[in-house]
N, CA and C atoms of all chains as a GROMACS GRO file, in nm:
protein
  549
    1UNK      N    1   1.819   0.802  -0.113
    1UNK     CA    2   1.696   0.879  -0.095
    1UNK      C    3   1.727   1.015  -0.032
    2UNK      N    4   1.816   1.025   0.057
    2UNK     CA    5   1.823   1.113   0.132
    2UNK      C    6   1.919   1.221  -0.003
    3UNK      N    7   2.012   1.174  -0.088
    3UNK     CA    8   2.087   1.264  -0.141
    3UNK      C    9   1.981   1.325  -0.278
    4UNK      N   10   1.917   1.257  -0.267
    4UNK     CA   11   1.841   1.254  -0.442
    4UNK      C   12   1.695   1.284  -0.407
    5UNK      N   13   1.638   1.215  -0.330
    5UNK     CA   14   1.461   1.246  -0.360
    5UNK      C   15   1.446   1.333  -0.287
    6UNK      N   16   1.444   1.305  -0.119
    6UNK     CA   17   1.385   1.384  -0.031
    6UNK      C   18   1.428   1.535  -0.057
    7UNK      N   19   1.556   1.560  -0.060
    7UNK     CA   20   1.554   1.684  -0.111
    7UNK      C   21   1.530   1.769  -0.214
    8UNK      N   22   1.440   1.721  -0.337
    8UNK     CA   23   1.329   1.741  -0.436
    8UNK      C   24   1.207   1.814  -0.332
    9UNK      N   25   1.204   1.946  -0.387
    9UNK     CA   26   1.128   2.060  -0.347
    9UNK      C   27   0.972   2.010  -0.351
   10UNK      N   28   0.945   1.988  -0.510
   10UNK     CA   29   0.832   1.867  -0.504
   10UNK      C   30   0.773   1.784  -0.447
   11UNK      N   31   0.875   1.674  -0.348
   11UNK     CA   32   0.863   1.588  -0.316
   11UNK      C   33   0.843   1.639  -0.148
   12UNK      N   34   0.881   1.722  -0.108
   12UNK     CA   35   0.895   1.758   0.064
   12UNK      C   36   0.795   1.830   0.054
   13UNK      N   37   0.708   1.897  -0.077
   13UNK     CA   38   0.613   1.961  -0.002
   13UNK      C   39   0.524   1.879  -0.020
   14UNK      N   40   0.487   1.755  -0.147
   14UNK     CA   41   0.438   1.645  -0.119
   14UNK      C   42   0.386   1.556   0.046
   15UNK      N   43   0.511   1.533   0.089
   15UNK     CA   44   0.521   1.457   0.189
   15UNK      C   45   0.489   1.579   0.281
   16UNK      N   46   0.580   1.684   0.316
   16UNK     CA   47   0.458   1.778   0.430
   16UNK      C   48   0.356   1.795   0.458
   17UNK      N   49   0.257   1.789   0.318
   17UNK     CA   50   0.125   1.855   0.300
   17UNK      C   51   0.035   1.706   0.320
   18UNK      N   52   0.092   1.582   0.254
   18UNK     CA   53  -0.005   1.490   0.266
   18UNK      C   54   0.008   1.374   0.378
   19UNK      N   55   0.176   1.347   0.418
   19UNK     CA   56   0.183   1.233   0.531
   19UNK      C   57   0.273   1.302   0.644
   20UNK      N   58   0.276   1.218   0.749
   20UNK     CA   59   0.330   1.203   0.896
   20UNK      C   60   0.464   1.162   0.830
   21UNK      N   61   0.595   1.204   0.812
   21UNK     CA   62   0.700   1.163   0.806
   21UNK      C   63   0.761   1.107   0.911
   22UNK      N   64   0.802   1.013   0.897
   22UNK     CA   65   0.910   0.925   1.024
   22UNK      C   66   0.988   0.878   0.961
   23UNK      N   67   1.151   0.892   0.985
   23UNK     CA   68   1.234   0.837   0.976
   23UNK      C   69   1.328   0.723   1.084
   24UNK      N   70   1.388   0.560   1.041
   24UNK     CA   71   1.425   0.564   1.189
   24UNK      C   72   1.532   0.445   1.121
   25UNK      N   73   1.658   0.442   1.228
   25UNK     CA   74   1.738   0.403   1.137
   25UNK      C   75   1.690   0.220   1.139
   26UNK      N   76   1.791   0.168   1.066
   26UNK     CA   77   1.733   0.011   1.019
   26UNK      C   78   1.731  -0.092   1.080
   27UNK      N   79   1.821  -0.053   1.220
   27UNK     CA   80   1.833  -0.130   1.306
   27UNK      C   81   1.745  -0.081   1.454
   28UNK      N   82   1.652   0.037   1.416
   28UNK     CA   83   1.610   0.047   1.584
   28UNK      C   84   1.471  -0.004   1.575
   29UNK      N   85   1.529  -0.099   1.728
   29UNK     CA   86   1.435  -0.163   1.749
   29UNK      C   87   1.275  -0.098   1.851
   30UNK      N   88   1.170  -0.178   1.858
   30UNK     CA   89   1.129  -0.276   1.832
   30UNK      C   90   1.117  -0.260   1.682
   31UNK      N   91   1.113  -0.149   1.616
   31UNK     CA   92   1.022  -0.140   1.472
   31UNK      C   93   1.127  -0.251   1.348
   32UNK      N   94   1.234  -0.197   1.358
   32UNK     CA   95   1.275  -0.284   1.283
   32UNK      C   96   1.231  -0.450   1.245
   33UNK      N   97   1.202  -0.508   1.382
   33UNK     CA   98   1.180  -0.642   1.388
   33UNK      C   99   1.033  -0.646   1.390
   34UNK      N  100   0.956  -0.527   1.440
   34UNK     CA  101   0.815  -0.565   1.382
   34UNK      C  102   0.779  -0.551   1.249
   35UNK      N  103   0.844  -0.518   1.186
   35UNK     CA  104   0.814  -0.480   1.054
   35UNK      C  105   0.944  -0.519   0.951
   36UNK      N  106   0.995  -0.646   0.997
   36UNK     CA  107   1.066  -0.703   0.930
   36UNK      C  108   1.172  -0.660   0.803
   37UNK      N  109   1.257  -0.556   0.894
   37UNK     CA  110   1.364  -0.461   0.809
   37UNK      C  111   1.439  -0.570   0.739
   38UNK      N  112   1.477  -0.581   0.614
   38UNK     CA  113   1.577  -0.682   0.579
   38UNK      C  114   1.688  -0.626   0.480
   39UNK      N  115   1.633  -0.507   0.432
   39UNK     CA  116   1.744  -0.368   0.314
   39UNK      C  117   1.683  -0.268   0.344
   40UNK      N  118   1.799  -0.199   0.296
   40UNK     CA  119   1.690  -0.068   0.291
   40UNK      C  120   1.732   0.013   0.147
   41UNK      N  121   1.647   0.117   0.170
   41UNK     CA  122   1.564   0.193   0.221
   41UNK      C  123   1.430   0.124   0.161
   42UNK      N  124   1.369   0.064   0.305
   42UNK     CA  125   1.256   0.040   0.323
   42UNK      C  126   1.154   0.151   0.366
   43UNK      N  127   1.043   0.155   0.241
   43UNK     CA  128   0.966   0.301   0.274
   43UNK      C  129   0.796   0.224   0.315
   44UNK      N  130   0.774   0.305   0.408
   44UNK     CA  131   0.622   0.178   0.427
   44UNK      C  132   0.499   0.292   0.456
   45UNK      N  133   0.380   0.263   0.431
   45UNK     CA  134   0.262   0.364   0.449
   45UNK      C  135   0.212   0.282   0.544
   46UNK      N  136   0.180   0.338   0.641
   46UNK     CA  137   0.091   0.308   0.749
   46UNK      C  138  -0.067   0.392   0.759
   47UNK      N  139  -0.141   0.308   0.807
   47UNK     CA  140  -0.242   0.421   0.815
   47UNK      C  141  -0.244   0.478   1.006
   48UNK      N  142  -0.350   0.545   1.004
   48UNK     CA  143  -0.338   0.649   1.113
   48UNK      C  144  -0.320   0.580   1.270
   49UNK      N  145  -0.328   0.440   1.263
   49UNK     CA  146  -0.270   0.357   1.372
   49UNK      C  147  -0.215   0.286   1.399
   50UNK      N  148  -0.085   0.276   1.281
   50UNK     CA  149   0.004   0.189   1.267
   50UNK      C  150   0.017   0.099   1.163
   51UNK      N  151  -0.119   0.059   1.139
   51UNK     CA  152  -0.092  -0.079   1.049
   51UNK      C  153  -0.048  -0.067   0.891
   52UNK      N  154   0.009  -0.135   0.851
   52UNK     CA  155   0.047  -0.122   0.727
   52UNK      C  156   0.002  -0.160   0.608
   53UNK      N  157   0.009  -0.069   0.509
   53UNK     CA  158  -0.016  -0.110   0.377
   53UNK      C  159  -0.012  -0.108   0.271
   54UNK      N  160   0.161  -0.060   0.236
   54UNK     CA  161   0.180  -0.071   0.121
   54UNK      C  162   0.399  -0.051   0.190
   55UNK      N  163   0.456  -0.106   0.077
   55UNK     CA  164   0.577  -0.104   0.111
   55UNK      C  165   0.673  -0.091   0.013
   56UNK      N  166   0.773  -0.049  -0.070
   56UNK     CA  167   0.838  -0.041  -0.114
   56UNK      C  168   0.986  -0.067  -0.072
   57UNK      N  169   1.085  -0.146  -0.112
   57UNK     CA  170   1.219  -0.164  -0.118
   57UNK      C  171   1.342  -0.132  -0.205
   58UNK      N  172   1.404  -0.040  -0.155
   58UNK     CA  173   1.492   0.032  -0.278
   58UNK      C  174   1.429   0.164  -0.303
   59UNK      N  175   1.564   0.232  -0.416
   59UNK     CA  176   1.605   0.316  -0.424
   59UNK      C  177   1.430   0.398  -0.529
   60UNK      N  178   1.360   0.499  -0.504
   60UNK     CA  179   1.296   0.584  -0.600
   60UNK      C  180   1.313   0.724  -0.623
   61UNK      N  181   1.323   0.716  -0.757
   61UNK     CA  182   1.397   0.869  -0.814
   61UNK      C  183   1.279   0.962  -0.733
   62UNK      N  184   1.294   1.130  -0.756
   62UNK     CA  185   1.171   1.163  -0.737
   62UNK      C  186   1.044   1.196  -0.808
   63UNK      N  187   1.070   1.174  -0.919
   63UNK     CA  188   0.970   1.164  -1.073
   63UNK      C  189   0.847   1.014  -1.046
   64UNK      N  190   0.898   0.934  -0.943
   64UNK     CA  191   0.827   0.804  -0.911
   64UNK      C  192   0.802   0.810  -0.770
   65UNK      N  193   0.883   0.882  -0.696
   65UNK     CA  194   0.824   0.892  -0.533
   65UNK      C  195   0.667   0.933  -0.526
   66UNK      N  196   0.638   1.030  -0.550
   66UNK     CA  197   0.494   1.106  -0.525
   66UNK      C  198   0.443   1.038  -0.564
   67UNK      N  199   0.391   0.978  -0.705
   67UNK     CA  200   0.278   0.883  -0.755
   67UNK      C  201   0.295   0.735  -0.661
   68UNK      N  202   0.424   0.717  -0.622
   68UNK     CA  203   0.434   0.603  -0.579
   68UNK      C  204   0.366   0.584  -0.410
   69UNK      N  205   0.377   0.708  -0.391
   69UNK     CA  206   0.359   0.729  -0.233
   69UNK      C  207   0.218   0.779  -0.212
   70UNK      N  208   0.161   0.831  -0.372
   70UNK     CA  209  -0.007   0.864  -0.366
   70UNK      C  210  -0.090   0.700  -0.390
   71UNK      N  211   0.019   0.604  -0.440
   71UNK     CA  212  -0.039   0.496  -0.444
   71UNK      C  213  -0.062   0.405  -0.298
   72UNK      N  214   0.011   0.421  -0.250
   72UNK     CA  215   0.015   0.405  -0.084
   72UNK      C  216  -0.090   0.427  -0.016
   73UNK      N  217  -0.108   0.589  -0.040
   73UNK     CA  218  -0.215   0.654   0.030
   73UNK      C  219  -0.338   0.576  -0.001
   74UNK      N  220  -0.337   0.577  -0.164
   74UNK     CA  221  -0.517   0.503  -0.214
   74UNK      C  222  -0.529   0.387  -0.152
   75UNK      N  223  -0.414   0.285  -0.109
   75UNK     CA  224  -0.430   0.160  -0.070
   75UNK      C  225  -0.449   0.205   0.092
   76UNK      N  226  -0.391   0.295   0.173
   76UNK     CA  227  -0.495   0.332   0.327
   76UNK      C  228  -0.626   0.352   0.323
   77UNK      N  229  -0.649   0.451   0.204
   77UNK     CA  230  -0.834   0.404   0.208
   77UNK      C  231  -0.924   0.308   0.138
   78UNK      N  232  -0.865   0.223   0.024
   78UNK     CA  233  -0.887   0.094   0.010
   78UNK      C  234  -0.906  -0.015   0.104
   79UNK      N  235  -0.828  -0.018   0.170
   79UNK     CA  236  -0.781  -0.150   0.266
   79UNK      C  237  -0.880  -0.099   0.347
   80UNK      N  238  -0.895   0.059   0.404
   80UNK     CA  239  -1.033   0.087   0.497
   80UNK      C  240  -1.173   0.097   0.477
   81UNK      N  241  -1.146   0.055   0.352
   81UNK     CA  242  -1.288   0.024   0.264
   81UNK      C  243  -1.355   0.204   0.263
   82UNK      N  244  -1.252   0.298   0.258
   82UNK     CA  245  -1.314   0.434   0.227
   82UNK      C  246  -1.304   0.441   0.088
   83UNK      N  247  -1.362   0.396   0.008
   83UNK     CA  248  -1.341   0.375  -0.188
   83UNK      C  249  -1.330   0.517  -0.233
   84UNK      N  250  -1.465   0.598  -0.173
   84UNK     CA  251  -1.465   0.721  -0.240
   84UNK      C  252  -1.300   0.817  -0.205
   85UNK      N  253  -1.234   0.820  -0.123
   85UNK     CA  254  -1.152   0.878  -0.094
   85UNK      C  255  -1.016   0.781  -0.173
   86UNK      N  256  -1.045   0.685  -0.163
   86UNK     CA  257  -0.925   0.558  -0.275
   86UNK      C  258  -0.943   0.636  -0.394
   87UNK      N  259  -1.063   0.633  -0.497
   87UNK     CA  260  -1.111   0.694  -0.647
   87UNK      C  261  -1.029   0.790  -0.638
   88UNK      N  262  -1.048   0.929  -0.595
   88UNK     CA  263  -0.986   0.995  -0.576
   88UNK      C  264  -0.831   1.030  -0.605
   89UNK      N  265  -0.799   0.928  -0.517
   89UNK     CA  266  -0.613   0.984  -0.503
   89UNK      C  267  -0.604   0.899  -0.615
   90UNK      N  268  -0.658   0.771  -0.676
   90UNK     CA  269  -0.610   0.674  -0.791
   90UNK      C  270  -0.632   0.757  -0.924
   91UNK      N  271  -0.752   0.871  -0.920
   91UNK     CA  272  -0.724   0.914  -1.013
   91UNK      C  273  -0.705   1.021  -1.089
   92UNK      N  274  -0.631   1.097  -0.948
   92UNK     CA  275  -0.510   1.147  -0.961
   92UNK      C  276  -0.379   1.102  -1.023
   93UNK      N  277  -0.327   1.015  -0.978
   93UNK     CA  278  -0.241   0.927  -1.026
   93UNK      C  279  -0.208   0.894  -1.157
   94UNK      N  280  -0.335   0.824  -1.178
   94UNK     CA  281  -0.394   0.804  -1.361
   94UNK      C  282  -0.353   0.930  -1.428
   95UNK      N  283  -0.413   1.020  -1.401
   95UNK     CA  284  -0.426   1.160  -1.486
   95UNK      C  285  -0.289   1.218  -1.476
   96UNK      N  286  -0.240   1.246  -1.331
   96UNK     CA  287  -0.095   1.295  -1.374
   96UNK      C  288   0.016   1.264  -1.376
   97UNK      N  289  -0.006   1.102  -1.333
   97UNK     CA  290   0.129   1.082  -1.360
   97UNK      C  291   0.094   0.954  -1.450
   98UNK      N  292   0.079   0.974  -1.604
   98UNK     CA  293   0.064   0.823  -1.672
   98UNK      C  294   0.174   0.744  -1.721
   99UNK      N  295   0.293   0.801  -1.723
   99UNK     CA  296   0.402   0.691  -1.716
   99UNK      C  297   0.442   0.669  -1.607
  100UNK      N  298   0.432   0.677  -1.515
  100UNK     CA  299   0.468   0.625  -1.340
  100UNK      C  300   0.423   0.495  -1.356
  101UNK      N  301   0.547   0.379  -1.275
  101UNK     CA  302   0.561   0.249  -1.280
  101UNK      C  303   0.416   0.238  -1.133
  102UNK      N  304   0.394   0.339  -1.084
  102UNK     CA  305   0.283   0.284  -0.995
  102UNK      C  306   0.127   0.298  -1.068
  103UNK      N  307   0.167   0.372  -1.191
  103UNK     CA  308   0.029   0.375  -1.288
  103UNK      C  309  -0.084   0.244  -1.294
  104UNK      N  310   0.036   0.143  -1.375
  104UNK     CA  311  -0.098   0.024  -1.368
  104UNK      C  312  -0.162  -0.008  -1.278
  105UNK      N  313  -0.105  -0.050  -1.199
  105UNK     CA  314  -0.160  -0.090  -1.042
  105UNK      C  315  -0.254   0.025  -0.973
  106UNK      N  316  -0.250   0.157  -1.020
  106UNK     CA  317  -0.341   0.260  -0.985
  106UNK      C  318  -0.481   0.211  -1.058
  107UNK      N  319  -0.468   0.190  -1.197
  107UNK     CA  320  -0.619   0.160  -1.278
  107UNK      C  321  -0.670   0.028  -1.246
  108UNK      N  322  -0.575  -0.118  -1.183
  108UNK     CA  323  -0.618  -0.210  -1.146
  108UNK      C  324  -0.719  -0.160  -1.025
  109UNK      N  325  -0.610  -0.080  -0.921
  109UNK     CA  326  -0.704  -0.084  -0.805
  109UNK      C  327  -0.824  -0.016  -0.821
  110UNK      N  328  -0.870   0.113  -0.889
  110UNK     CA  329  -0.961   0.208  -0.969
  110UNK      C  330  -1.070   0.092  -1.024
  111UNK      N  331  -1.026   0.004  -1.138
  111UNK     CA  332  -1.154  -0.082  -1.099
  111UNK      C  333  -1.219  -0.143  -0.973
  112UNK      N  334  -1.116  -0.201  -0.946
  112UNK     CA  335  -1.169  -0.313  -0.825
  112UNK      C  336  -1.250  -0.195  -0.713
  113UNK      N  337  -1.167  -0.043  -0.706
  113UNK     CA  338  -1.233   0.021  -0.575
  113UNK      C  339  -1.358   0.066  -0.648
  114UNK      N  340  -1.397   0.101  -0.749
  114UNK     CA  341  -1.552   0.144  -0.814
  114UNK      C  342  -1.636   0.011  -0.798
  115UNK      N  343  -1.563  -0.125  -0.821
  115UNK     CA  344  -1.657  -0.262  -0.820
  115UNK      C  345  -1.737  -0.271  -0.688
  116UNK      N  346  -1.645  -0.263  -0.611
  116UNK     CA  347  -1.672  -0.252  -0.423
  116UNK      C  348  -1.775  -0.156  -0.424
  117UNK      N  349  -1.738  -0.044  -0.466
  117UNK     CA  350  -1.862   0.105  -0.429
  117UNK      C  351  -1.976   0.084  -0.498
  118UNK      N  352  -1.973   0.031  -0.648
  118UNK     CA  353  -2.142   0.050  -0.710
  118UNK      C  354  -2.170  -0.129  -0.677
  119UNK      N  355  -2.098  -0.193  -0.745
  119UNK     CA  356  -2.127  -0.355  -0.759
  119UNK      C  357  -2.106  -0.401  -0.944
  120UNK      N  358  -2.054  -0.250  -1.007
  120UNK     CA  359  -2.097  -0.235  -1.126
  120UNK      C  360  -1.951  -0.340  -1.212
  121UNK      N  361  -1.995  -0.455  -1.239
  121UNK     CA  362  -1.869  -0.500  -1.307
  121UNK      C  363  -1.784  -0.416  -1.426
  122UNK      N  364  -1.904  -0.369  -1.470
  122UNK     CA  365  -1.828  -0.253  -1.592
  122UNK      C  366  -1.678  -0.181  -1.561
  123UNK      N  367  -1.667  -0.170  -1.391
  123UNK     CA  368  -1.582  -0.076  -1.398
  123UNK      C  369  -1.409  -0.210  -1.409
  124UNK      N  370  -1.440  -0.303  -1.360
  124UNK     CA  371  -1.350  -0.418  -1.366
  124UNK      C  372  -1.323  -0.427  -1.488
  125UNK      N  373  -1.404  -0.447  -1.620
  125UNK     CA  374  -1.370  -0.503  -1.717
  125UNK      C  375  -1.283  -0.316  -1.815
  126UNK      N  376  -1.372  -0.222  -1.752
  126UNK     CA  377  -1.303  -0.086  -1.801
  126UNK      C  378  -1.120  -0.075  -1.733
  127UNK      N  379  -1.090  -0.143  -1.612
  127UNK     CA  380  -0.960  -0.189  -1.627
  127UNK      C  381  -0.904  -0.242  -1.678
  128UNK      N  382  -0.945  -0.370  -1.715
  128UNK     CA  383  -0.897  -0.417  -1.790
  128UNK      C  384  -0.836  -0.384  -1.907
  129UNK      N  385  -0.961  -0.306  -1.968
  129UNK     CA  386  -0.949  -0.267  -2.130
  129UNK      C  387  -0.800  -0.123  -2.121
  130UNK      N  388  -0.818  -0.065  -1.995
  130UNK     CA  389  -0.733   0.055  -2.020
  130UNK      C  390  -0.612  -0.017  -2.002
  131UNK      N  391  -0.580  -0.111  -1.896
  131UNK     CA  392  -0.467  -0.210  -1.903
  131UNK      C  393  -0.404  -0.230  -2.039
  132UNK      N  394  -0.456  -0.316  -2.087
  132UNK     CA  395  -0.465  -0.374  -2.230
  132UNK      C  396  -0.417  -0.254  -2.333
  133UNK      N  397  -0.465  -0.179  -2.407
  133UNK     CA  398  -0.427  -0.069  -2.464
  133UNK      C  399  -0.334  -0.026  -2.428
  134UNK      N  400  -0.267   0.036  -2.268
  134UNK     CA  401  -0.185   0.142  -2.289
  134UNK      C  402  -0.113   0.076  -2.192
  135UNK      N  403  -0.110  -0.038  -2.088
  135UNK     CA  404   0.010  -0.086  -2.053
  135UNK      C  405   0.029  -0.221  -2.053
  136UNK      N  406   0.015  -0.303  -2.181
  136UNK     CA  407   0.009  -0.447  -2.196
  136UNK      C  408   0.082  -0.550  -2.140
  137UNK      N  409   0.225  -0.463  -2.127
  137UNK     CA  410   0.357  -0.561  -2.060
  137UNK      C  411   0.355  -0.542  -1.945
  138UNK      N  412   0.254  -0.471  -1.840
  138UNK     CA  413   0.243  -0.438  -1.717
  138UNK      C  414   0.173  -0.609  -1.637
  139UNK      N  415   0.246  -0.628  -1.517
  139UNK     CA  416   0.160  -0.741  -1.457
  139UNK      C  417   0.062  -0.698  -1.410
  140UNK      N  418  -0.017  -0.584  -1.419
  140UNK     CA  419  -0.143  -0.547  -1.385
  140UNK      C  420  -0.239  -0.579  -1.498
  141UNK      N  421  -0.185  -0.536  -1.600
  141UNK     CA  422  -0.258  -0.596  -1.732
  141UNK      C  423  -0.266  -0.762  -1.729
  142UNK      N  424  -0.167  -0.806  -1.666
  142UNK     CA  425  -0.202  -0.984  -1.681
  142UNK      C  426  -0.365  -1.020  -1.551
  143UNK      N  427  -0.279  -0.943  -1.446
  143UNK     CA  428  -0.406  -0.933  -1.378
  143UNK      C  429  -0.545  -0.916  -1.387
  144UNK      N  430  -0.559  -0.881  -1.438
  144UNK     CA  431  -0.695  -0.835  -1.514
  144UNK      C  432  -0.773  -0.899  -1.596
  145UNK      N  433  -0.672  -0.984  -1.661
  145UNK     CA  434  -0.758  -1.056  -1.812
  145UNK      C  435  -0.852  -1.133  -1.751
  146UNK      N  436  -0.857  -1.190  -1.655
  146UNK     CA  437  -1.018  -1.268  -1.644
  146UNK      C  438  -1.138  -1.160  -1.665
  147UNK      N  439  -1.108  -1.037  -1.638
  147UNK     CA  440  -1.211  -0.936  -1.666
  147UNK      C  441  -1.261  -0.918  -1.785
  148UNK      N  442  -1.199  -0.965  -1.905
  148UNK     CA  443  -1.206  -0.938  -2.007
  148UNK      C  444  -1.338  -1.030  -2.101
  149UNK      N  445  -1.382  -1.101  -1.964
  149UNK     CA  446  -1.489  -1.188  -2.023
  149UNK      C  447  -1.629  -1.089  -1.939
  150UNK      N  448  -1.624  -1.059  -1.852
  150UNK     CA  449  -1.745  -0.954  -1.784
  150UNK      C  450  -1.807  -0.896  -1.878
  151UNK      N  451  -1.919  -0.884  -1.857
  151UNK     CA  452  -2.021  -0.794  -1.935
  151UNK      C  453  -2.035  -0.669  -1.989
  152UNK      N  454   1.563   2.614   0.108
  152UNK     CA  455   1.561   2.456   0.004
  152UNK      C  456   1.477   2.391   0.107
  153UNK      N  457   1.360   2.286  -0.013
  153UNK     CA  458   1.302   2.220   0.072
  153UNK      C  459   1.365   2.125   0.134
  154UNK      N  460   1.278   2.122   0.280
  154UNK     CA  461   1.297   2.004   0.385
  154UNK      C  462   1.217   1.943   0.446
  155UNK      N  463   1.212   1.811   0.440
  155UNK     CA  464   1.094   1.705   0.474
  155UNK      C  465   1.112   1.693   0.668
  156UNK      N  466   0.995   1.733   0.685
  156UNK     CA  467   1.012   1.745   0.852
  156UNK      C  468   0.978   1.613   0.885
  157UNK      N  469   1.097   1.584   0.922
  157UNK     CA  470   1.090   1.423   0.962
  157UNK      C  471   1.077   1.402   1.102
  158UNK      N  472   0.959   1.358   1.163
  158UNK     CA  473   0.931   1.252   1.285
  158UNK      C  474   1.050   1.221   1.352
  159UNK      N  475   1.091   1.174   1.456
  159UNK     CA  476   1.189   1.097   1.518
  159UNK      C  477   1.123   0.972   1.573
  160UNK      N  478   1.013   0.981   1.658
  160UNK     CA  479   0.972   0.876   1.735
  160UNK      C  480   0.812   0.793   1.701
  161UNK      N  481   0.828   0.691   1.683
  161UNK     CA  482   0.659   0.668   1.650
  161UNK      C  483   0.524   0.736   1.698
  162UNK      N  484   0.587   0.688   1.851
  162UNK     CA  485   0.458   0.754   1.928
  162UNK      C  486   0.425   0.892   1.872
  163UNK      N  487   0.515   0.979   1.828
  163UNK     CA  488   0.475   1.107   1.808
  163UNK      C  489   0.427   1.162   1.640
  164UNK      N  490   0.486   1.070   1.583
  164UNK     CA  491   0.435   1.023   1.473
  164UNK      C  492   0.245   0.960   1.433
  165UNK      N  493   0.267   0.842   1.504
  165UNK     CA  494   0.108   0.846   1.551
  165UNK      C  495   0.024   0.938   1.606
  166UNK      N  496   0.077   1.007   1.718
  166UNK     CA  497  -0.066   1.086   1.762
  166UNK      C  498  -0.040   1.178   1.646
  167UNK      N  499   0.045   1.254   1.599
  167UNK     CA  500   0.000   1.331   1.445
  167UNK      C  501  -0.121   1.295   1.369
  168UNK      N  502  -0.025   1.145   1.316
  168UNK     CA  503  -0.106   1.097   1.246
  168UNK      C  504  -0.289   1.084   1.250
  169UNK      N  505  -0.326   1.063   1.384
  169UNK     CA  506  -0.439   1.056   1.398
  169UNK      C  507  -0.523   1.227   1.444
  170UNK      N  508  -0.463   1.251   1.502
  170UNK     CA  509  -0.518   1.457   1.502
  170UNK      C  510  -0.461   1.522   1.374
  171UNK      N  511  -0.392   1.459   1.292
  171UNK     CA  512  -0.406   1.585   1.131
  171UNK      C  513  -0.507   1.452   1.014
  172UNK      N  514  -0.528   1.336   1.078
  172UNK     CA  515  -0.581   1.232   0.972
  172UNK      C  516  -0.513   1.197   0.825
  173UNK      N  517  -0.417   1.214   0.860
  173UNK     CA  518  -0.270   1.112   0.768
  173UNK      C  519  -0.204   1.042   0.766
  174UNK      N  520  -0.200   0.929   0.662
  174UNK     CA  521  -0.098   0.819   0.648
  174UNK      C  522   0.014   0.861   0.725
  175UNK      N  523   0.096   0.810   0.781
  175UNK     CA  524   0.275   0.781   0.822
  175UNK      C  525   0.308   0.688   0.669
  176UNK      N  526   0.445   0.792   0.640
  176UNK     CA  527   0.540   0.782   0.555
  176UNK      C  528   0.678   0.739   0.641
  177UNK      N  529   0.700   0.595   0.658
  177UNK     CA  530   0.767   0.530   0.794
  177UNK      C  531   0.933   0.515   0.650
  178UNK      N  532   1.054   0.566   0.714
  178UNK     CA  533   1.132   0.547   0.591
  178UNK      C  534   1.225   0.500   0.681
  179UNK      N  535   1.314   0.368   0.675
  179UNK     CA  536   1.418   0.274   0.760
  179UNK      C  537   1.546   0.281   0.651
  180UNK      N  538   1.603   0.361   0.754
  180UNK     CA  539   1.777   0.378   0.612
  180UNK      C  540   1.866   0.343   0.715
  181UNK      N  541   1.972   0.312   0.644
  181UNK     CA  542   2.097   0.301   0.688
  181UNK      C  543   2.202   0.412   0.654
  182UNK      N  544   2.260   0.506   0.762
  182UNK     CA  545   2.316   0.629   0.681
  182UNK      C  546   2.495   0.560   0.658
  183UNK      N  547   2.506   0.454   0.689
  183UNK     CA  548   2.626   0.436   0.621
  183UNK      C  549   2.620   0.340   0.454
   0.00000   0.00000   0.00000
């Protein structure tokens, strides 16, 4: 990461402009053991008081860091039940980066965070369907298929 | 050339985090 992504011009003004960077090595403690280091490079999103919610293990080029790390972000305001600010960064994501391996899982969560905000199943089963079409072999697309019976 | 201004310490990391209202991007490497 350090020879290949972070130093992607892209990617540092990414991470300047949108998160708190911390680096710390794999063994310092307490964090290591609170947060259960076991390889690295372990990359983790926290939201604004620590807690965590989203994690990645291993190596990401930087063509997959940013979408991967805007997927992060949508899951801090997901998990905080801020949807309208989740929509948002997810569909971003969607739109510019549509072959990014964090894509599917962007339109899974994009339904489920519109389901939460209106109540409107439509938007569940509209995952589904974009699943289906354009990333079938994705386990987000398997995810989904019970949607495929919704209204 | 860009450079990612990296945090050293949590604590200081957190209070950022909460006076600019942004995720922590927490990254655990091993430089050997």
């Amino acid at each position: 990461m350090g020879a290949v992504t972070y130093p992607d011009a892209k990617v540092a003004e990414f991470v300047n402009n949108k998160m708190i960077p911390i680096r710390l090595l794999s063994d310092a403690q307490p964090y290591a053991k609170d947060f259960n280091i076991k390889w690295t490079p372990s990359i983790i999103t926290l939201d604004e008081s620590g807690t965590e919610h989203h994690r990645v293990v291993g190596f990401l080029p930087p063509e997959e860091f940013i979408p991967t790390m805007m997927l992060g972000i949508a899951k801090v305001n997901f998990d905080l039940d801020r949807f309208k600010e989740a929509l948002a960064d997810l569909e971003k994501i969607i739109a510019k980066y549509p072959k990014s391996k964090a894509t599917p899982e962007a339109i899974y969560l994009r339904g489920v965070s519109g389901y939460k905000s209106t109540h409107d199943p439509k938007t569940l089963k509209a995952a589904y369907e974009k699943l289906h079409a354009e990333y079938p072999d994705s386990e987000w697309a398997a995810r989904a298929l019970p949607y495929r019976l919704l209204p | 050339m860009a450079e990612i201004k990296w945090e050293k310490e949590m604590d200081a990391a957190l209070a950022r985090a909460k006076t600019e209202k942004k995720p922590i991007l927490l990254d655990f490497f091993n430089p050997h």
